[in-house]
N, C-alpha and C positions, 0 to 999 in steps of 0.2 A: 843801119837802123837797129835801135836795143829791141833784144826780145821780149825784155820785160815790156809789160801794158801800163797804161796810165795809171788801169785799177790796180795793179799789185803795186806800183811807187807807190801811191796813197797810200794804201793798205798799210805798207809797210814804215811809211812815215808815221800815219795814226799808231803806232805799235810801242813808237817812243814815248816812257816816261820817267817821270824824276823818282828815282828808284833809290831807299835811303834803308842802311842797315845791311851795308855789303860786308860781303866774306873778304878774308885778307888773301882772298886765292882767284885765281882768274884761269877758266875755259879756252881765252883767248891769249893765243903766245903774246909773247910783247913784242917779235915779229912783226905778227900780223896786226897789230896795233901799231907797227911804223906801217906796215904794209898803205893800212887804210887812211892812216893822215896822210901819208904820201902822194895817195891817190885824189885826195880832196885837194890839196895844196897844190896839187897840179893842174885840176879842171876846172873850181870855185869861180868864179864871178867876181870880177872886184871894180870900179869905176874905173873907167878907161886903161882896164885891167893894167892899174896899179903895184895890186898885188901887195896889201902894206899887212898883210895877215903874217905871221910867224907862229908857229908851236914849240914847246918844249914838253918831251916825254920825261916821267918818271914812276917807275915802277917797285914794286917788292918795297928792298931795303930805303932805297932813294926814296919811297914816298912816306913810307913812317919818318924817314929819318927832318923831310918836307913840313909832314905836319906838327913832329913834334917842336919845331922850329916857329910855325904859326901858330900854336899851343901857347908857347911861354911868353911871344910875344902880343898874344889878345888877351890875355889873363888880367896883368894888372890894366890894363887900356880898357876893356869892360867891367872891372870892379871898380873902376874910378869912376865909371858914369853911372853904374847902379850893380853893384852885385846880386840884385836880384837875375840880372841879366846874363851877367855868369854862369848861372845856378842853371841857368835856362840855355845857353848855348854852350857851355863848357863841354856837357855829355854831347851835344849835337856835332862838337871837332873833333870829340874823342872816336865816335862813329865814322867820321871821314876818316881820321887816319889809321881805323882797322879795315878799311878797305885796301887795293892791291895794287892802283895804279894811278895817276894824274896825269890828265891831258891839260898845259897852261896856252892860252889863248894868248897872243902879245899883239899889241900894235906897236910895226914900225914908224915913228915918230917921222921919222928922217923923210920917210915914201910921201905923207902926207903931205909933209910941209914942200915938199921938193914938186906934188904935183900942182900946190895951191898954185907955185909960181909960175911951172910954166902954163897953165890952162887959167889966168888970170880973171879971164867974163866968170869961171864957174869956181876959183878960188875957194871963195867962204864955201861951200858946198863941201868939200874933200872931208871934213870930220864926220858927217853925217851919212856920205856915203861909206865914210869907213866902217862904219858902226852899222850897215846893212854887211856890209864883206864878215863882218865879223860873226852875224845873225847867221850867214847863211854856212860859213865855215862848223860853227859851234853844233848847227842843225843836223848838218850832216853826219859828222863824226860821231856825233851823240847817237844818232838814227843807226849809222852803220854797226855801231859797236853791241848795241842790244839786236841788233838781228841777227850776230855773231852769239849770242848769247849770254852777255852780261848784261848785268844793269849798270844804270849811271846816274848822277846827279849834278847839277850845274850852280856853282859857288859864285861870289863875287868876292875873294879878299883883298880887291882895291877897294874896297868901301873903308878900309883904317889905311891913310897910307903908310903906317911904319912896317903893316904888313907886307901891302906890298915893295918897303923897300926892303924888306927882307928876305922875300923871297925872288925879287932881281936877282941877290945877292948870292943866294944859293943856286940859283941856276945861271950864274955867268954870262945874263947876257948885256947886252951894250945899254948904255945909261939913257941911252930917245925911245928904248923899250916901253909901253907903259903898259901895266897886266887891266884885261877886258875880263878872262872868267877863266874858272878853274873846274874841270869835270873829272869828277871821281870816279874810279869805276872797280868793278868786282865782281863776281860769281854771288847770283840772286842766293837770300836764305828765305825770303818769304815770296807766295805766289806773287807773278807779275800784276801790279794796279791794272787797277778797270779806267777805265776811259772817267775822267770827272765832269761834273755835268756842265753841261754850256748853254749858252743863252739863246732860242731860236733863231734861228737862222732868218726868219723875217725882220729880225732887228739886227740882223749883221751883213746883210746881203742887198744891195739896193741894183734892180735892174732898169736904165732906162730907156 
């Protein structure tokens, strides 16, 4: 049995947030940032433990080098649909990549489709629970890394896909790969955020 209590996992889960304006230096080795994916990669949850999660680490030089790569390639792709939007996200990629590190989220394509076939009755289901596997993967590491001390924030650059075939591409992994999210992470320069307001718990909790 873990020593920790229910109350301190919560605690420590509510502690996690989307922490934006990182240092290009990190508290936490990149070590122990395999350390900790390692350690989720191992015990996560996946439908009929699957297991279609994959990570790619990239730190320091590899991740400037990462972002300046997604830099050139969302440039003219959002000044094509509105430069104002540019103007507006430009500086927001420029701030990811003077952060120190990136955690990339993958689904294995191959896992999924491999389990649709053999568990047939629950087939169409496997995308959907992958996309829980990936929830709770992303939670985790996100969770563990700011209790280590850094902040972090959670990207989606599959939403253009030339980005993410570009960055398949820099990180070499196999083509059924397909990127779910991108977490950045770095040594906080501003106090950690306050908890943000949420909706009573009477209209989100139904007991019956």
């Amino acid at each position: 049995m873990p020593s920790v209590t229910a109350d301190q996992w919560l605690e420590a889960a509510a502690y996690r947030r989307s922490v934006h304006g990182l240092a290009g230096t990190s508290k936490v080795s990149e070590k122990r940032v395999e350390e900790i994916v390692a350690k989720v990669l191992d015990f996560a949850p996946s439908s009929y433990n699957t297991q279609p999660v994959r990570i790619s680490l990239a730190s320091g030089e590899k991740h400037k080098e990462l972002w300046s790569i997604i830099l050139e390639k969302a440039e003219p792709i959002l000044k094509g649909i509105n430069p104002e939007l540019w103007e507006k996200l430009g500086p927001l990629f420029q701030s990811h990549q003077a952060a120190y590190g990136s955690v990339l989220f993958w689904e294995r394509t191959q896992t999924t489709k491999e389990a649709a076939e053999t568990h047939k009755a629950t087939g169409h289901m496997f995308g959907e629970w992958g996309e829980h596997a990936q929830g709770i993967h992303q939670i985790l590491v996100w969770t563990a890394l700011e209790l280590e001390g850094v902040g972090a924030n959670l990207q989606h650059m599959n939403s253009l896909p030339p980005l993410e075939a570009a960055i398949k591409k820099f990180a070499g992994v196999p083509e059924d790969y397909k990127l779910k999210a991108h977490l950045n992470y770095g040594d906080e320069q501003k106090p950690h955020p306050e908890k943000p307001k949420k909706l009573p718990i009477v209209d989100l909790l139904n007991v019956l």
